[in-house]
Each structure stands twice: as structure tokens, then as C-alpha cells.
C-alpha positions in Angstrom: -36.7 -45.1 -56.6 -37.0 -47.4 -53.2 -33.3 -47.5 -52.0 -34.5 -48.1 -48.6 -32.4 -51.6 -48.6 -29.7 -49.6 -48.7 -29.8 -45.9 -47.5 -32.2 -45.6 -44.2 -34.3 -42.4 -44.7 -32.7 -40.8 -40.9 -29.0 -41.7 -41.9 -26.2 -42.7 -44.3 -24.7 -46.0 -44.6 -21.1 -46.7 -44.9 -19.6 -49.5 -48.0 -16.6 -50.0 -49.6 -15.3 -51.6 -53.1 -13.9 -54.7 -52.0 -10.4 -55.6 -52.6 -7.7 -55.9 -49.8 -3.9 -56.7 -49.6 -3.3 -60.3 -49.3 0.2 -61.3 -48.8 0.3 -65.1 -48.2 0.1 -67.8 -50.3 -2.2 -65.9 -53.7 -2.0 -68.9 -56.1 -3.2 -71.1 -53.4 -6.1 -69.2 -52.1 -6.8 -69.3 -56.1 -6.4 -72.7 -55.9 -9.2 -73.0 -53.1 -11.6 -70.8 -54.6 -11.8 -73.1 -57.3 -12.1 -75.9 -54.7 -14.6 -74.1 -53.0 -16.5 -73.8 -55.5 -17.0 -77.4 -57.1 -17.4 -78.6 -53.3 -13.8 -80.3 -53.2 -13.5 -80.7 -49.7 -9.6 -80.1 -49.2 -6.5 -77.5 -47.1 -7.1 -75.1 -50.0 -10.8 -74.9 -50.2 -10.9 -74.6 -46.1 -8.1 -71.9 -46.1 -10.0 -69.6 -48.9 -14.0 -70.2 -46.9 -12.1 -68.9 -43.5 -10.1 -66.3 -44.9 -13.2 -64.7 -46.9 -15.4 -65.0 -44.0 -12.8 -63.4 -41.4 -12.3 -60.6 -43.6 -15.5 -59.8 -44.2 -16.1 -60.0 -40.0 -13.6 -57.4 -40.1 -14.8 -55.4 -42.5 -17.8 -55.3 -40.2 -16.3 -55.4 -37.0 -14.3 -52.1 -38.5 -18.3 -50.3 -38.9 -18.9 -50.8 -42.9 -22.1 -51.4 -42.9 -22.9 -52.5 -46.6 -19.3 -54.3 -47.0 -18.2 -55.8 -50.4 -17.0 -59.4 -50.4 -13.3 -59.4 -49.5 -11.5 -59.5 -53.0 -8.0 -60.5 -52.8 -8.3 -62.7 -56.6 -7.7 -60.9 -59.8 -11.4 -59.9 -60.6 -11.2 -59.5 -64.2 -9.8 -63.1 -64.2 -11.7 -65.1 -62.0 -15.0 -63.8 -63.8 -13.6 -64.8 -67.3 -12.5 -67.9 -66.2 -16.3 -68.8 -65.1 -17.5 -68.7 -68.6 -18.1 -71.2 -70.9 -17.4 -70.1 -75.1 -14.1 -69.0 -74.1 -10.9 -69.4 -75.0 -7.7 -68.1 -73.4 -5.1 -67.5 -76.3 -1.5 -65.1 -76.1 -2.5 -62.0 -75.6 -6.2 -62.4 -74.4 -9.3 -64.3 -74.8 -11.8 -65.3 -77.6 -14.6 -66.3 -78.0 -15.2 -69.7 -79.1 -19.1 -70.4 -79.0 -22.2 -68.8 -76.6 -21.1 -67.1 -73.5 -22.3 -68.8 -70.4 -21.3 -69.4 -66.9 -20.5 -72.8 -66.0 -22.6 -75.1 -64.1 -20.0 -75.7 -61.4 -20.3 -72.1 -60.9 -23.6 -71.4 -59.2 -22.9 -68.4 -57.5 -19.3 -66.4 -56.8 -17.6 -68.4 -54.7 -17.0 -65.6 -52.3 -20.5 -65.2 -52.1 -21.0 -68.7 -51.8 -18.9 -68.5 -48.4 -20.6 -65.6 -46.6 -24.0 -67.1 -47.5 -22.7 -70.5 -46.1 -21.4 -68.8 -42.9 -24.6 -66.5 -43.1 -25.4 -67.3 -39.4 -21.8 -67.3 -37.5 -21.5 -64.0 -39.5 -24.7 -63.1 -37.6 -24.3 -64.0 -34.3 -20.9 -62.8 -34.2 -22.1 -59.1 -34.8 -25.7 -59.9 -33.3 -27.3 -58.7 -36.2 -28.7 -59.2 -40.1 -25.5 -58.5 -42.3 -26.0 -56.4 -45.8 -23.4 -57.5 -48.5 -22.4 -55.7 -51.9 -21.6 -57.9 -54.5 -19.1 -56.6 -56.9 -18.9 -58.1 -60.7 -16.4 -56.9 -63.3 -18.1 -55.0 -66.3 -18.6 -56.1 -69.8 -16.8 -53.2 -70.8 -13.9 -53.8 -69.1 -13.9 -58.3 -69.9 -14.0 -56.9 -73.3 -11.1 -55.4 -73.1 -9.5 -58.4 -73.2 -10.6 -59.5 -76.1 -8.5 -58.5 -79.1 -11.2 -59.4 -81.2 -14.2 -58.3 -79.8 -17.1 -57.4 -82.0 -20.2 -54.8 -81.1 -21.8 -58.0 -80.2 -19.2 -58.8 -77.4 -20.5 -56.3 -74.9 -24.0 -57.7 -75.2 -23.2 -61.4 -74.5 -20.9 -60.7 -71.8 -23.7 -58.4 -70.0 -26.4 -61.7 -70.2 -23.2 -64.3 -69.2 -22.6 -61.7 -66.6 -26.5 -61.0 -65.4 -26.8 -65.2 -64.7 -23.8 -64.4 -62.7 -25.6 -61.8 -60.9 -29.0 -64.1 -60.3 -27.2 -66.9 -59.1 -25.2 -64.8 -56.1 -28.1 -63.1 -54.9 -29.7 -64.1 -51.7 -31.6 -63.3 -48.8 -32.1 -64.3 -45.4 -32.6 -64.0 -41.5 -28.9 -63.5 -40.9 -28.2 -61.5 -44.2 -28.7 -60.7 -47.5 -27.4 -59.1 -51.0 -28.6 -55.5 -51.0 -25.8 -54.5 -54.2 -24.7 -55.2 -57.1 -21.7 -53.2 -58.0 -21.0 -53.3 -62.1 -16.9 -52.3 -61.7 -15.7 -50.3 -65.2 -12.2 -49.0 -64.4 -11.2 -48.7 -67.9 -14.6 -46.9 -69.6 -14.1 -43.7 -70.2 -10.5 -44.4 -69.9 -9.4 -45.5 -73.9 -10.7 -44.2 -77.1 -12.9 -47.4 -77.9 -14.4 -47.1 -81.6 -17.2 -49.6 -81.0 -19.0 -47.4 -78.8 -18.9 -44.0 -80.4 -21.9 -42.1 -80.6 -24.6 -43.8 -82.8 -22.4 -47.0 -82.9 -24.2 -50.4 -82.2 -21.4 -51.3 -80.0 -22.5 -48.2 -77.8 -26.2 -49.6 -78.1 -25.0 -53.0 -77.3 -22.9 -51.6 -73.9 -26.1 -49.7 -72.6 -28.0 -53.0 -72.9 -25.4 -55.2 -71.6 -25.4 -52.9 -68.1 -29.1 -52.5 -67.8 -29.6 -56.5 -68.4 -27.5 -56.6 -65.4 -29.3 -53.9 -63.3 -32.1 -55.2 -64.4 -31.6 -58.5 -62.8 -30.3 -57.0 -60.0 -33.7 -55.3 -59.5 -35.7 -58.0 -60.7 -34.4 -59.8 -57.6 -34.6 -56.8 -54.9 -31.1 -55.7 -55.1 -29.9 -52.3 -55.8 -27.1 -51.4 -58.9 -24.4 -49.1 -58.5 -21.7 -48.7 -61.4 -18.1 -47.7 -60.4 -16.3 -46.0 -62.5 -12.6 -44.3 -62.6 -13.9 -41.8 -65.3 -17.1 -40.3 -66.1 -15.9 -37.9 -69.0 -18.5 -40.5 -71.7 -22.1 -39.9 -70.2 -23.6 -43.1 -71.2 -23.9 -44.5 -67.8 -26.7 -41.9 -67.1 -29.0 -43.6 -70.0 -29.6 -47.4 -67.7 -32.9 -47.0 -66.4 -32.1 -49.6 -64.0 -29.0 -47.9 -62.1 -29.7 -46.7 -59.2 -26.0 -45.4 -57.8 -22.9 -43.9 -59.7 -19.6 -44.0 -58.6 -16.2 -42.8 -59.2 -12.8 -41.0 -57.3 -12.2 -38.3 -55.3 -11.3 -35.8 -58.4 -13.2 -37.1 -60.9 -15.8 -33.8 -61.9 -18.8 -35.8 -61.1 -18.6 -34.7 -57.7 -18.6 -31.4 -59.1 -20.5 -30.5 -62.2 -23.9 -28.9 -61.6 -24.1 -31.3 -64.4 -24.3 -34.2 -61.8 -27.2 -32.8 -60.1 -29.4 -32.3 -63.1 -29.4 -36.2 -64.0 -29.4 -37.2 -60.8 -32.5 -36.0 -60.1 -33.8 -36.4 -63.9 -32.7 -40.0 -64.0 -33.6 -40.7 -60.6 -30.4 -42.0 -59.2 -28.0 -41.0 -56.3 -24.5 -41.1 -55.8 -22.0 -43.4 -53.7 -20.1 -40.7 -51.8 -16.0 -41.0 -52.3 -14.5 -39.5 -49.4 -10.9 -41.6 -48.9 -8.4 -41.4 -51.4 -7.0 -45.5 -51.8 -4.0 -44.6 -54.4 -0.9 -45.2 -51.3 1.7 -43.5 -53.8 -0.4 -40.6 -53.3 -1.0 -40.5 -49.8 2.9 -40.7 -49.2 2.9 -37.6 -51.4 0.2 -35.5 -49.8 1.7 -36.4 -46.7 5.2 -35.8 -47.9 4.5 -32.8 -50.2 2.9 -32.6 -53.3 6.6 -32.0 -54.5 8.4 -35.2 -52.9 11.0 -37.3 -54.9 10.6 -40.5 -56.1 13.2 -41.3 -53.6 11.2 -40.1 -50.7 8.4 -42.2 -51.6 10.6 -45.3 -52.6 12.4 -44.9 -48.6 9.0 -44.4 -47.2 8.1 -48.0 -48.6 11.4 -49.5 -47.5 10.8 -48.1 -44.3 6.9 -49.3 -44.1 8.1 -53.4 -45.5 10.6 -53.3 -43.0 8.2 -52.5 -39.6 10.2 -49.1 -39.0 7.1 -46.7 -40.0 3.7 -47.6 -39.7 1.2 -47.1 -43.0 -1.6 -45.8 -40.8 1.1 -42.4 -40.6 0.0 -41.9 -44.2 -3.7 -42.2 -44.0 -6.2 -39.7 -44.3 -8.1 -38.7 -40.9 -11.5 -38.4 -40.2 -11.1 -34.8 -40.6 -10.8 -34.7 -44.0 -12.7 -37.6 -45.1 -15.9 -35.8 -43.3 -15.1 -32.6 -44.9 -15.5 -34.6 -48.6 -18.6 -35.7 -47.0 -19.8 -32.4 -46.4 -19.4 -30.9 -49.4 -20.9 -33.5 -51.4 -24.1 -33.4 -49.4 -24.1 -30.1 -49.6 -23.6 -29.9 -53.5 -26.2 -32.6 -54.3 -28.2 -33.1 -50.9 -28.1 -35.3 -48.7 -31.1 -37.5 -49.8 -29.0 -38.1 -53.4 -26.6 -39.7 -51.1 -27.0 -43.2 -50.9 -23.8 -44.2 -49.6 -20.1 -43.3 -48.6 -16.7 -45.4 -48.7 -13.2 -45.2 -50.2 -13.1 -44.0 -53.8 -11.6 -47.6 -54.9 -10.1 -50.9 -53.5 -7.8 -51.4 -51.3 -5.0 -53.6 -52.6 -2.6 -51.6 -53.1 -2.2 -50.5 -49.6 1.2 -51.8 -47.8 -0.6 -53.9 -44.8 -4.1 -55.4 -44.0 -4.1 -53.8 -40.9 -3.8 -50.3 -42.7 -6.5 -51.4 -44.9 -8.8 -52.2 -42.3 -7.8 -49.3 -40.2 -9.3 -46.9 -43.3 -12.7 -48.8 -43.7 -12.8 -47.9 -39.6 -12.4 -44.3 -40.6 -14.3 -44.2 -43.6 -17.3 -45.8 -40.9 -16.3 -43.1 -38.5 -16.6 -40.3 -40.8 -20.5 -41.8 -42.6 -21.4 -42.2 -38.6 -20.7 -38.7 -38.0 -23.1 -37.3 -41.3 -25.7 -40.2 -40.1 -26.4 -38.2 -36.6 -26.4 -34.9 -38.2 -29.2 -35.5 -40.8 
């Protein structure tokens, strides 16, 4: 498999998933996504193409070197509302005729801004940029369908892959190099449509490789991010090249892991920062503290009087995970390393951004020792 976009053969590239804390006005960053997208030239559409762009300076400036687009919308949302053969109802969405994506929407419209801004992004870190693209799953869209049919998995995955051709690109000043398929919630619910020897299942495993497949098809890697690995199916898409999940998941520990990794040809992302904040005020705490010790820890963080970066993980122990992974699997099945998840839930953007510079710190270090 050529990964060489991504992973250079002396070192190991840092990444993350995407999301950060936004605390200003949401609905009307919404608002100018929308804007942005269908070229309405107003406040809202300006405010969303310079907050994208800024983050994702910082999330370069902080050393991720393969950074997502900044995701402060509700993915599962703003990717439903971009199809066509859709209706939203109480209680979820159904479909109505053919799944498609809009015209108005040729590309992600955070996409859409990095590419436009493609050359200040470049001169402002005086090199070519790499971007991960991340797209919500057809397994988790069809979740919110309370109707959903085997068939639903299958015409979300082509909706999804036009989604996926239109927001690639590539040039001078940067280019896509991932597409990230996110599926929080498979593995997570006993789902009868895609039990074994189920056409629902069939359909699923068709759905992601139609969206790898693209991704390849136009020289971009896959990776699938996952929250739970426990339903092996993932291993079977001959067109994923990287698997994801958390810190604890057993994928970073089954010998299991190793076998299809090399019989499948794939590598892993490397998760080596924990991004659930509860948790880190409980590790830091003890693993024993009251839900009154963590509920005065987030008083005392929203009110300035303790700083969130107390609570993060150092580079320590992120490089330790690191380690041990490479060592598990070797170091040339690791294709990447970054949080194990988004960052939204974290109290501050500064705290966000202060783990992504760790996270960089920590890949650096493993880079110069290979």
C-alpha cells in the first residue's frame, strides 16, 4: 500500500480528528456556513471563512502536521442536511426519493475555505499544507433514520462518496491527503440489519469501500475512526488503508490487530491523548474523585480560577502510548498519531490547542528516533 502521502518512510506524522470548542455565536457560524457555501457574500459567511481558516493555522502553527478541518458544526447534521431525498420528521429523518447531495453543495464548505485560502495558509507556514477531511459514516446517518432499510446504508455510502469527490483537491500550496469515514456509534448498539450474513451487513461493507474507493480513486488515503472495534467488519474494505479508535479500546492490544494488519495491508492511526475532560479531572484527581470534585473543578475552570491545561496529559505519557504501540505492531504499521477523538468537549480553545501542541511534541520525538 503507498501511504507515502501521508506517513514519510524516515518519520511519523502527527493528525488529529477535528472538532474544537467553539463558544461564540454557534447558530450563527451555522448560519455562515450555509452562506459560505451558496456564495452569499454577507457578516455570517465572512465570520465562518476566517474562523475556519484561523483555526486550522493554529492547528498548524501548534505542529499537526496532517490537521482535520476545524469542526465546531454538529457533523452528523450538517452532512444530512446536504442531501437531497430527505426529509427531516420528529424524531429523525426519512427518506423521501434518491439520495444525493445538493448542487449548491460542491464541496464541504470547510473544505471549500482552506482550499480558497490555500495560498495565505501557505505562506503563512512557508510550506505545502496536508489536510484530513473527515465525513460522518453511513452507519452512523443511519442511525437517524427510524426507518432505515438494508438498503439505507448503501445509498448513504454513494450520497456520501460524491461528497468525498467533490472536497478533494490538490495543489502547490496544499492538498487533501485523508479521508476520515467517522463511526462513533458501530460497534456500539445491537443493530439487526447487519448481523452476520445479513444484507444490511453486505450493504454497510459496500457503502465504506464506495467511499474509500473514491478516496483512492482520487489519490487520497481512507482511515475509519471508530469508538469500538468489538464487530470486525471494518477489516473486510479493501480500500481502507488506516483504523482508528481510543486509547482502551483492545485494538491497540490484541495480537489479533497485528495479524490483519499485515494480512489486510493496512496500518493504524496511533491514539496517544485521552480527549474525554471528565476523565482527565479524574485521573488527575483520582480514579476515586466525587462527582463533586469534578463538578468544583469545572466551576473553578469557567470562572478563570484554574487553568484546563492543569488537567492535560504531558508529553510523558502520550510518548509512552506511542511507544508501546510501535513496539506492539511496528513502527512501519504506524501511519499516524493524534488524540484518540475530538476535541469539543474540552473547557477552552486554548486547552484544545495546547493538546494538539503536545500530541505534535510527543509524534516529533518518535519521528527522530526511527
Amino acid at each position: 500500500m503507498n501511504i507515502s502521502k501521508i506517513r514519510e518512510v524516515t518519520g511519523l506524522k502527527s493528525c488529529d480528528v477535528g472538532s474544537l470548542p467553539y463558544t461564540e455565536d454557534l447558530p450563527r457560524l451555522a448560519k455562515g456556513a450555509d452562506d459560505f457555501a451558496t456564495n452569499k457574500t454577507d457578516g455570517s459567511a465572512d465570520l465562518f471563512e476566517k474562523t475556519i481558516v484561523g483555526a486550522f493555522l493554529d492547528k498548524l502553527e501548534a505542529g499537526i502536521l496532517v490537521p482535520a478541518f476545524p469542526q465546531f458544526r454538529d457533523m452528523n447534521s450538517m452532512f444530512l442536511s446536504t442531501f437531497e431525498g430527505l426529509e427531516k420528521i420528529k424524531g429523525g429523518w426519512i427518506e423521501t426519493g434518491r439520495l444525493t447531495s445538493k448542487p449548491e453543495y460542491t464541496e464541504i464548505p470547510e473544505v471549500a475555505a482552506i482550499r480558497r485560502n490555500a495560498e495565505k495558509i501557505h505562506a503563512q507556514i512557508d510550506s505545502p499544507f496536508q489536510l484530513r477531511v473527515c465525513i460522518t459514516g453511513p452507519y452512523t446517518l443511519a442511525s437517524f433514520f427510524p426507518y432505515r432499510t438494508s438498503q439505507t446504508y448503501r445509498q448513504l455510502g454513494e450520497a456520501l462518496s460524491e461528497i468525498v469527490e467533490k472536497s478533494i483537491f490538490s495543489s502547490k500550496q496544499g492538498r487533501v491527503v485523508l479521508i476520515a469515514i467517522d463511526e462513533p456509534l458501530f460497534g456500539m448498539v445491537d443493530e439487526p440489519l447487519i448481523d452476520k450474513g445479513a444484507e444490511g451487513r453486505e450493504n454497510l461493507l459496500a457503502a465504506w469501500e464506495a467511499i474509500a474507493g473514491k478516496s483512492r480513486s482520487h489519490n487520497a488515503e481512507s482511515c475509519i475512526h471508530l469508538h469500538c472495534t468489538s464487530d470486525s467488519l471494518f477489516w473486510d474494505v479493501k480500500s481502507l488503508g488506516i483504523v482508528e479508535s481510543h486509547i482502551d479500546d483492545p485494538l491497540y492490544k490484541m495480537n489479533t490487530t497485528k495479524r490483519h494488519l499485515e494480512e489486510q495491508d493496512k496500518m493504524l492511526k496511533a491514539s496517544i491523548a485521552l480527549t474525554d475532560f471528565d476523565q482527565l479531572i479524574r485521573e488527575s484527581l483520582s480514579s476515586k474523585a466525587s462527582d463533586y470534585a469534578l463538578a468544583e473543578a469545572w466551576k473553578k475552570m469557567s470562572k478563570g480560577i484554574l487553568a484546563p491545561e492543569n488537567y492535560l496529559e504531558n508529553i510523558g505519557v502520550m510518548t509512552k502510548r506511542l511507544v508501546k504501540i510501535t513496539e506492539k505492531f511496528g513502527v512501519e504499521r504506524i501511519a499516524l498519531a493524534g488524540p484518540e477523538c475530538g476535541l469539543r468537549g474540552f473547557p477552552t480553545y486554548a486547552s484544545a490547542i495546547e493538546c494538539l501542541r503536545r500530541v505534535s511534541e510527543s509524534a516529533s520525538s518518535m519521528a527522530l528516533s526511527v
